[in-house]
VMD Tcl script that draws the C-alpha trace (Angstrom):
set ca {
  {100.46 114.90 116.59}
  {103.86 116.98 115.69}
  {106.30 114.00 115.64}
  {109.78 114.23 117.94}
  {112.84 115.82 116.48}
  {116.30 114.64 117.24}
  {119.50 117.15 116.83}
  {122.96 115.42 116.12}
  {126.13 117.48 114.90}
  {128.48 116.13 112.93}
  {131.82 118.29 111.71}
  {130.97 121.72 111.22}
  {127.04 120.78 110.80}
  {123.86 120.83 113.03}
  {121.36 117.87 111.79}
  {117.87 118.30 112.87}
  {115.79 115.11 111.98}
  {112.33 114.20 112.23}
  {109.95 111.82 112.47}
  {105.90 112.71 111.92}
  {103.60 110.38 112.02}
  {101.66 109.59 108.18}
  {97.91 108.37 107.84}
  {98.95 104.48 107.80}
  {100.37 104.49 111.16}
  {104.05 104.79 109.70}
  {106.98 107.99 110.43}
  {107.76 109.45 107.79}
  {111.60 111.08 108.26}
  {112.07 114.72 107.29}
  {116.22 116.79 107.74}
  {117.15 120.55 108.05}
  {120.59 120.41 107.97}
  {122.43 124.25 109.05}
  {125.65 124.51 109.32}
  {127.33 125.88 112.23}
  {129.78 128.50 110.99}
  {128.84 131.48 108.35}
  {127.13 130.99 106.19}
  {124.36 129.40 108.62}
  {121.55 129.05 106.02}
  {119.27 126.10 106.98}
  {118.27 123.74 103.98}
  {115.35 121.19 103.95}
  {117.05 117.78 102.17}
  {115.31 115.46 100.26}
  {114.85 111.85 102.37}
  {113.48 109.50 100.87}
  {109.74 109.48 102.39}
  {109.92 105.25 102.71}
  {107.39 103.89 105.84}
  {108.93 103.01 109.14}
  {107.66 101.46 111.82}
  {108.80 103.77 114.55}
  {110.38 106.93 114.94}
  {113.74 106.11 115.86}
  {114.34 104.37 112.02}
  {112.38 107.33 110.69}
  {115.29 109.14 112.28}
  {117.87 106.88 111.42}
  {117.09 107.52 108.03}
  {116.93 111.09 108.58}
  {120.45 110.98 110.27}
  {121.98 108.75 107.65}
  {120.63 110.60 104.45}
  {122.52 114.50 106.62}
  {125.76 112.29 107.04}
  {125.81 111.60 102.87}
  {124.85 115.21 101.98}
  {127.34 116.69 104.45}
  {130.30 113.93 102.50}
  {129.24 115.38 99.47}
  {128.31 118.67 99.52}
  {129.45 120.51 102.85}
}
mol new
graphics top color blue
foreach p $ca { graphics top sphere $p radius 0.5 }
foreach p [lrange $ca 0 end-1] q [lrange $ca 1 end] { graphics top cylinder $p $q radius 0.2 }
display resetview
């Protein structure tokens, strides 16, 4: 099973976050965050792996871990 991915945008930014599924049951949330205007390099960030229960918190973590590197990086 390949897990769903979700794509947000937020400012100048395209968020692609995932959820795949880990051996316990649990989602596991990964991010590629690109950003929309040159230089469009896509970068894997760091989430924290943690266990959710379902996808859409995998995602939410996903989603909430692009917002804080976009306020402090992009």
């Amino acid at each position: 099973m390949m897990g769903i991915t979700k794509i947000f945008r937020h400012r100048d930014y395209e968020l692609q976050c995932s959820a795949k599924p880990s051996d316990n049951g649990k989602f596991s949330p990964s991010l590629v965050v690109c950003k929309q205007v040159w230089p469009t390099r896509p970068r894997e960030i760091a989430v924290p792996r943690g266990d959710h229960a379902t996808e859409d918190t995998a995602i939410d973590a996903a989603y909430a871990q692009g917002i804080e590197w976009i306020t402090n990086y992009g």
